[in-house]
N, C-alpha and C positions, 0 to 999 in steps of 0.2 A: 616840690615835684615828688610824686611817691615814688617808689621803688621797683623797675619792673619788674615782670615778672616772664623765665625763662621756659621751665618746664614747668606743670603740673602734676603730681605725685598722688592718688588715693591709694592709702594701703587697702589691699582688698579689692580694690575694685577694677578688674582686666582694662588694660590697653585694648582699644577695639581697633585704631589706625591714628599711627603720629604723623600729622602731614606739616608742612612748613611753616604753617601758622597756628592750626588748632590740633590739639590733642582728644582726640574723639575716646570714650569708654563706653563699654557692654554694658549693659543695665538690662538685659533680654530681651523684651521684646521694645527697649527702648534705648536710644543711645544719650550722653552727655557729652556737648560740642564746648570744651571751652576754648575759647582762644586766649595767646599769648604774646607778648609784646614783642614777637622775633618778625622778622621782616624781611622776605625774600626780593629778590633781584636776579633776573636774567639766569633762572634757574638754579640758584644758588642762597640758601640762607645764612644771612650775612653773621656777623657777630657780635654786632650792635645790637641793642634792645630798644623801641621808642615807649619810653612811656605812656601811660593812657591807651596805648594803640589795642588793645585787645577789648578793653570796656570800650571803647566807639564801634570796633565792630561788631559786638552783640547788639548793644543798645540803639544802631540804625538796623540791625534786623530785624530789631522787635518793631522798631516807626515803621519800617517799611512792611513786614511781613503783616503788621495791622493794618495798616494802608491799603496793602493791593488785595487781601484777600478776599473781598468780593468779585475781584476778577480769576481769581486761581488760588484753590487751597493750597495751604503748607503744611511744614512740617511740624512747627513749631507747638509746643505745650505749654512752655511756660520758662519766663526768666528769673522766678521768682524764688530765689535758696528754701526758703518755708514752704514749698509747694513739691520739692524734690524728695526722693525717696530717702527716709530717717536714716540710711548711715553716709547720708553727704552731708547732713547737718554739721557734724563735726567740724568742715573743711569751708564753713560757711564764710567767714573772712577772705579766705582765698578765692571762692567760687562766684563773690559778690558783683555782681554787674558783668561780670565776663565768662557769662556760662548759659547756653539753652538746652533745657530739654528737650528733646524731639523725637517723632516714633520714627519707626525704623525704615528704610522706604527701599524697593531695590533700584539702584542707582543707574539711569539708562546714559548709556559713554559718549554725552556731545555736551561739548559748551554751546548755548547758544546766543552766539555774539549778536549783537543789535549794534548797527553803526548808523548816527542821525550826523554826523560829520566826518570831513576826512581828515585822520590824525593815526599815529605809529604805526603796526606795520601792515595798515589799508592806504596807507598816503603810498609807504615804499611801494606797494603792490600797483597801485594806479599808474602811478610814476614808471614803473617798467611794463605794463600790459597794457593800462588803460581801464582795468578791470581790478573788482575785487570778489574772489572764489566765485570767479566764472560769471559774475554780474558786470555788464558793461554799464560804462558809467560817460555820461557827455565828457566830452575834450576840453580841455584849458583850464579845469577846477586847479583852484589853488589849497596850499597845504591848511588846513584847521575849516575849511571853508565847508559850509551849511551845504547838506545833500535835500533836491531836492525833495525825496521825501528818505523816512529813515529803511535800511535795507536789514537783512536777516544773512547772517553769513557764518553759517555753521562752523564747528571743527572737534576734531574725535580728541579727546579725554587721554593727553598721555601719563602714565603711570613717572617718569624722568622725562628731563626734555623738554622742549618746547610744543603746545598742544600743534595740531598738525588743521588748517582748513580745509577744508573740503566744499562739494558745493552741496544743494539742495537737492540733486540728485541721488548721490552720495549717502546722504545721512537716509533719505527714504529707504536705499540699497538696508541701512543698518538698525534703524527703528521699527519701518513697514511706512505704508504710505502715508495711514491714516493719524497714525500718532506722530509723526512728523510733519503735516500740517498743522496739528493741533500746536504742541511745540511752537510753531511759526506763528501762528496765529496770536497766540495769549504771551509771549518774546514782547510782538510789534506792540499789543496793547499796552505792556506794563510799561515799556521804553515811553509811548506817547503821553502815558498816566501822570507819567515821573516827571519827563521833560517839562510838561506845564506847570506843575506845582513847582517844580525846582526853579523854573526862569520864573517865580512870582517870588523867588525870594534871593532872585540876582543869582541864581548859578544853573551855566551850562550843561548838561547830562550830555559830553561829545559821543562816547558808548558806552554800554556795560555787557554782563555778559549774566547768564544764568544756567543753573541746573537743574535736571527734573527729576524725579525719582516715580514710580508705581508703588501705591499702598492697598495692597489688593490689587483692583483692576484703576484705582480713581488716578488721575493723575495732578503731581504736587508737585510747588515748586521749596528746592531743597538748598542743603547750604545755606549762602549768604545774599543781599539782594540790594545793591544799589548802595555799596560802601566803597571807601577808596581806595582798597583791594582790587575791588571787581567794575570800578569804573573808573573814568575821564569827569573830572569837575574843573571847569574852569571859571573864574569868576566874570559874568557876563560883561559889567564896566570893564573891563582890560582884554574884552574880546576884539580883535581885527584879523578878517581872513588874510592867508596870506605870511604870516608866523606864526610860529606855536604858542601859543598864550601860558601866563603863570598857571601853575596847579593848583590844587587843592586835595594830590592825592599821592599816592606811590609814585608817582610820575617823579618829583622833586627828588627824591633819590637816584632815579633810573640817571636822571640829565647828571646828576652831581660824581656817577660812576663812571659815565659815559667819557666827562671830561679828565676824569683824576687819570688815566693813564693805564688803569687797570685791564686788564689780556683778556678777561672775562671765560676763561680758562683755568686760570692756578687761583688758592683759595683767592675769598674780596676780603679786602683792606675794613680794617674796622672805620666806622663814620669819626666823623671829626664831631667833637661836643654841640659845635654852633650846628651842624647838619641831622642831628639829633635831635637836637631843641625844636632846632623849624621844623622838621618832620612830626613831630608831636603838637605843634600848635597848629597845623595844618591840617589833620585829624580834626584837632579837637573844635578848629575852626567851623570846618563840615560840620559837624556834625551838630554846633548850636547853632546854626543859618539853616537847617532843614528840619530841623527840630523845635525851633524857636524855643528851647529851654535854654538855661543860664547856668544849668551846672553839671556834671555828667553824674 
């Protein structure tokens, strides 16, 4: 097992924004996203590191962002260290498989969640309303259980904290009408795009969520796209509505926090070795079942 890796360090080269996972830099009119094998939880990054975890989430952003881009441009330039600007050559070892370059885009403030089942906190939401961000949803659905069709349920971009939902109201209030449709629009298709290819190779897409940015007037999708970060995989044979089914993503930590006792308040408890191990082969799982490659 290699040896994770914690922060990212280019001498010379500005911090553009260190967020919980990846360590973004200025490159002018372009940025460098690498990600790093830290691992947040319930608003907090932990202090464990998972191996591999930062090379699967580039390397399914490049399948995916090659994937859907006939439905919506991205950010993406290139994963390729021989392709990035000569004084990152240097840092080529470190930057290898866990780094995208991307232009620059300005970053519009919604996640926009896609929910095709109901699971975490749209189950709780139903459960006490009936509804999820002002979508009413038929009576008696059980937990993990197939919607039938998949729904679009915004929420604004918190800087700390937990992002906040909103409905489709709301986000138009904050986008304008037009570009929030659109949003909604190119959301539902990537979700539908995903979900079929994924259940042709045995895994559920329960949600995910995505960001958009403006490059110029065009609009792209930014970030990350359909990694287990930013989605629900479960594996379809051990699917039954009705319980929460195993993971195949950040989920397997959240449940493993949930039960340890932790306040989720004062710092979190470092992982236990075996919850580390599985947590990395469950990345690394995903991402050769969507990938059908053999080695990262």
């Amino acid at each position: 097992m290699e040896k994770p890796v914690e922060n990212i360090e280019l001498e010379g080269i500005p911090l553009f924004k260190k967020g919980k996972v990846r360590d973004v830099f200025d490159l002018g009119d372009k940025l460098l996203i690498v990600a790093t094998d830290r691992i947040s939880a319930f608003d907090f990054v932990l202090p464990s590191l998972i191996p591999y975890k930062g090379k699967v989430l580039t390397q399914l952003c490049k399948f995916w962002f090659e994937q859907m881009a006939y439905i919506v441009p991205n950010h993406l330039i290139t994963t390729e260290v021989e392709a990035f600007p000569k004084p990152l050559s240097r840092y080529k070892e470190l930057l290898e498989k866990r780094a995208m370059l991307v232009k620059k885009a300005r970053v519009l403030p919604i996640e926009c969640v896609v929910r095709g089942y109901l699971a975490g906190s749209g189950w709780k939401e139903y459960k006490q309303t009936g509804k999820i961000c002002g979508i009413k949803l038929k009576t008696g659905l059980k937990e993990a259980e197939r919607l039938p069709t998949p729904i679009f349920t915004p929420a604004t971009k918190a800087e700390s904290g937990h992002d906040i939902n909103i409905t489709f109201k709301e986000m138009e209030k904050i986008v304008g009408k037009e570009l929030a449709k659109r949003m909604k629009e190119i959301s539902l298709k990537l979700y539908q795009k995903a979900s079929l290819y994924a259940l042709s190779k045995g895994i559920i897409i329960a949600d995910t969520k995505f960001e958009f940015g403006l490059d110029g007037d065009e609009l792209v999708l930014i970030d990350e796209i359909f990694t287990p970060d930013s989605s629900r995989f479960w594996p379809l044979l051990s699917y039954s509505p009705g319980q929460s089914p195993p993971s195949l993503d950040k989920q397997f930590v959240r449940d493993y926090l949930e039960a340890s006792g932790w306040d989720k308040i004062s710092p979190p408890p470092p992982l236990p070795l075996e919850i580390i191990e599985q947590t990395s082969k469950r990345y690394l799982e995903i991402y050769f079942l969507l990938t059908e490659k053999r080695e990262l």
